[in-house]
N, C-alpha and C positions, 0 to 999 in steps of 0.2 A: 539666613536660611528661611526667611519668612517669604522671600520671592515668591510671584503665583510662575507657573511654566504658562509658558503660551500654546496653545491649539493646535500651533503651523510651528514644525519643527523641521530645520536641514538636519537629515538624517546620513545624505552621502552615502550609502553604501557600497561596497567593491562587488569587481562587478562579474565575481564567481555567487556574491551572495544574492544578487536578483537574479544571477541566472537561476542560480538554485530555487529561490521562492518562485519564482516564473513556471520555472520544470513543475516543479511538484503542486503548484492550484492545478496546472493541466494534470498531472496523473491524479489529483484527489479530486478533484472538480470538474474533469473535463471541459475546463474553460480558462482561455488568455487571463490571468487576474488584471483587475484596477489596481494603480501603482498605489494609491492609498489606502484599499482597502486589504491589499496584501501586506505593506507595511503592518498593520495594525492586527490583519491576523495572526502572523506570524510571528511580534513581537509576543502578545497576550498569550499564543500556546507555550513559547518556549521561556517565559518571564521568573517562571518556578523553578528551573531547570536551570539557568543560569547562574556563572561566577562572578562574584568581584572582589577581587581585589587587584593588587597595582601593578602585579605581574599581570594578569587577564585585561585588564582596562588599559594595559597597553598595549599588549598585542592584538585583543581585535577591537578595541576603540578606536582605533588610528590609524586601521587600515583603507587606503585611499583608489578611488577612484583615478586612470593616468588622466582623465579629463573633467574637471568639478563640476559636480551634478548640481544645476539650479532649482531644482523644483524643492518645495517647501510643502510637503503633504499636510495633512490635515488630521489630526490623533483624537479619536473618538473619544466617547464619556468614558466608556470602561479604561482606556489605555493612559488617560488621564488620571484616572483613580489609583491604579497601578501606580501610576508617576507617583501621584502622591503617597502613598507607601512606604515607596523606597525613596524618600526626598532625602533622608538621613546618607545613604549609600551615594544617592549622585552627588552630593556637594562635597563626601569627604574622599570619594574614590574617582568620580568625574569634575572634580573642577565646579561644579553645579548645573554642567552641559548637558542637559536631558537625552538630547538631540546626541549625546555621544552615548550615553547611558544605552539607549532603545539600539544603536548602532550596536554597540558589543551583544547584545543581547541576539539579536538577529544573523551577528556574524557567529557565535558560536554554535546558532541552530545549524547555520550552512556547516559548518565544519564538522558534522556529524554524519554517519554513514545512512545511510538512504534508510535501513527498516529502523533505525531511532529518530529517526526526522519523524519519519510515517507515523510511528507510535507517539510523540510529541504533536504532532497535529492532532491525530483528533486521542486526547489524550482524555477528553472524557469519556468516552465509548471505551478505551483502555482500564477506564477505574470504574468503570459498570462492571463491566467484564472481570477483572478480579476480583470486586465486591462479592458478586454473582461466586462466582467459586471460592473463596473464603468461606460463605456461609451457607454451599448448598443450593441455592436457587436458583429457578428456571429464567429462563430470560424471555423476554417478549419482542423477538426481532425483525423488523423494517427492511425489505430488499427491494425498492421501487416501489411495485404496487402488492408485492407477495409479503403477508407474515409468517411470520414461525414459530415456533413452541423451542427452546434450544437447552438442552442440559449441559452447562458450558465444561470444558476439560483443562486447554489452555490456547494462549497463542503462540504460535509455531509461523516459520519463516519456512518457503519453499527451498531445496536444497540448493536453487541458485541463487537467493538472498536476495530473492527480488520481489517480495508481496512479505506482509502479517496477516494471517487469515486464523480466526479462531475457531477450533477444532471443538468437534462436541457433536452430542444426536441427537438429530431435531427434526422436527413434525411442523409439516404447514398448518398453520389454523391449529395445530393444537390437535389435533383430531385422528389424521392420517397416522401411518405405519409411523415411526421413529427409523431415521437411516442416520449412519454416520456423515457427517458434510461439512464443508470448510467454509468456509465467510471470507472474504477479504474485507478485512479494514474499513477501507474505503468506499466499497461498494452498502456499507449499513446507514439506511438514511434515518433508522429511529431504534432507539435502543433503550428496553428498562428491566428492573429488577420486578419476578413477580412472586409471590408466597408459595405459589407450587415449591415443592419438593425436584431439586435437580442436583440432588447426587447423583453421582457416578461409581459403579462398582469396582475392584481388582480385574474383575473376570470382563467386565465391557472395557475398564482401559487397556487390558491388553487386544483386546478386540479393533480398539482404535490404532495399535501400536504395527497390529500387523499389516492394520489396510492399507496403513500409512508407509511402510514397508513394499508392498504391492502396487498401490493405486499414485502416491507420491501426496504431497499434504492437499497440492493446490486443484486436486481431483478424486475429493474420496467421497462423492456423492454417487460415484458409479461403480460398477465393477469393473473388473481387469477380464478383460478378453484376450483371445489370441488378434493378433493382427498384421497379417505380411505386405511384406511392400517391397517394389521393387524400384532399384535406384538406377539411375544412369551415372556417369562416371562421374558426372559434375554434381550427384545427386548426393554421390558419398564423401565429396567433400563437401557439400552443405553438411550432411548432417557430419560430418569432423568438426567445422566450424560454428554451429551453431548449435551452443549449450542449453538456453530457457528452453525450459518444459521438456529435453529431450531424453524421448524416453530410451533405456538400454536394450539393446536387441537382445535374444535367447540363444539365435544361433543363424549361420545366414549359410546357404544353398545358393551358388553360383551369384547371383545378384537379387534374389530375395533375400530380404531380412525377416526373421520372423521376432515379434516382441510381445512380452504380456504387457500390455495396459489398459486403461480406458479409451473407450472410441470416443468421447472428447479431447485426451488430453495427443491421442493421433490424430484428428484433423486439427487441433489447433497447432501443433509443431508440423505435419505433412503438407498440407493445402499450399502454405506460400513456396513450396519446391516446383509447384506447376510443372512443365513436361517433364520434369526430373526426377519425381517422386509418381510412379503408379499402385494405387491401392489394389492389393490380388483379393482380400479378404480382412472381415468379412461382405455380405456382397449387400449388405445392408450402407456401409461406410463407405464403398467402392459409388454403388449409385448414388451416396449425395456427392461425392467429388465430381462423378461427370456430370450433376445437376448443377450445380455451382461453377462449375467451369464455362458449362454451355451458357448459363445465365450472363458471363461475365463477359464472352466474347460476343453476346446477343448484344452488348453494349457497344461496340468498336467494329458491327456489321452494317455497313450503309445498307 
């Protein structure tokens, strides 16, 4: 057991598990990952979270590629430290196969449903965020180049279980009004705990509970408006068929639908219906569709 691991480990992995670490740097990072440097993120997030024993290290240690992957990545200081940790676990449960060890590790991250993947990526942002509401305190959060002042509540999945975004009422800079608003995960580029005071009351979580009822999780920075819209035939089976972010109509009038929600969370579900979907109201949301449309076809006009 005194063997060192070497730097450069065949790792193999099947190849539902780089698709999945592939998919997900593009939706956390919006960018193609490096094959090594995904390797190593992805082992290092999900290292704590992982099983071993000889039922698990066989089923996803040994799960193969139909064509054997030559490359020999390269395992950073940290992923190496890790190694050495668990030296005990890969010689009596892998054989001493590192290189098999990091494989099961990574195949059980894929084998998880997308908002526990999301939550194990950036899983320190995760344990800010609950430290933060375990003991009350305000958060100090990073969205690009915007801060925020955030009284955290919890994190909540959109009803189509497609984003973590963490719910709470927050003030830019600290300074402005306090509005209820959602975070997505992935979009926080810097996140800490600060000594402010960031309870939350009975009478504001229910506050949160109804907007979130109204506005839906992944839009409660705005309010709920009326919004009609008229569809064309192909327009009502789009929205039959297409679930994310769609909002429920209140009642529909020959081929308008009328619906309460935010005018972000209608043009981000209406826009991609293009001649199918026409905004009647309000005429605030009507004129940026024919703004953005005229922009779009000003591209494809010799």
């Amino acid at each position: 057991m005194d063997a060192e691991f070497s730097e450069r480990l065949r790792v193999n992995l099947s190849e539902d598990a780089e698709e999945k670490i592939t998919n997900d740097t593009l939706c956390f990072e919006g960018e193609k990952p490096k094959y090594n440097t995904a390797l190593n993120k992805f082992f290092q997030s999900y290292f704590s979270l992982a099983k071993h024993d000889e039922n698990t290290a066989k089923k996803f240690g040994s799960l193969q590629r139909s064509i054997a992957d030559k490359r020999v990545p390269y395992m950073d200081t940290k992923t190496m430290g890790l190694l050495n940790n668990a030296r005990k676990t890969i010689f009596d449960v892998y054989e001493g196969r590192a290189g098999r060890f990091i494989k099961s590790v990574i195949e059980q991250y894929a084998s998880q449903h997308f908002l526990d993947r999301e939550k194990a990526y950036f899983k320190e942002t995760v344990e800010t965020i609950e430290n933060a509401i375990r003991h009350r305190e305000k958060l100090k959060i990073q969205l690009g180049e915007k801060v925020f002042a955030v009284r955290p509540y919890k994190i909540l999945n959109d009803k189509q279980s497609t984003f973590n975004y963490l719910i709470g009422f927050s003030s830019q800079n600290g300074v402005e009004a306090e509005n209820i608003a959602s975070m997505r995960l992935s979009r926080i580029t810097s996140i800490k705990c600060t000594p402010d005071d960031g309870a939350i009351s009975i009478y504001e979580i229910d506050k949160i509970r109804d907007k979130i009822v109204s506005s839906g999780v992944a839009f409660l920075i705005e309010d709920a408006i009326k919004v009609v819209v008229k569809l064309t035939k192909k327009g009502r089976g789009l929205y039959a068929g297409h679930v994310l972010n769609r909002p429920i109509y209140l009642s529909i009038i020959g081929n308008e639908y009328e619906f309460k929600c935010t005018k972000k969370q209608a043009e981000a579900y209406f826009f991609k219906f293009g001649a199918d979907a026409e905004v009647i109201e309000p005429l605030l949301l009507r004129e940026e569709f024919i703004s953005k449309h005229k922009e779009a076809l000003a591209k494809y006009t010799l």
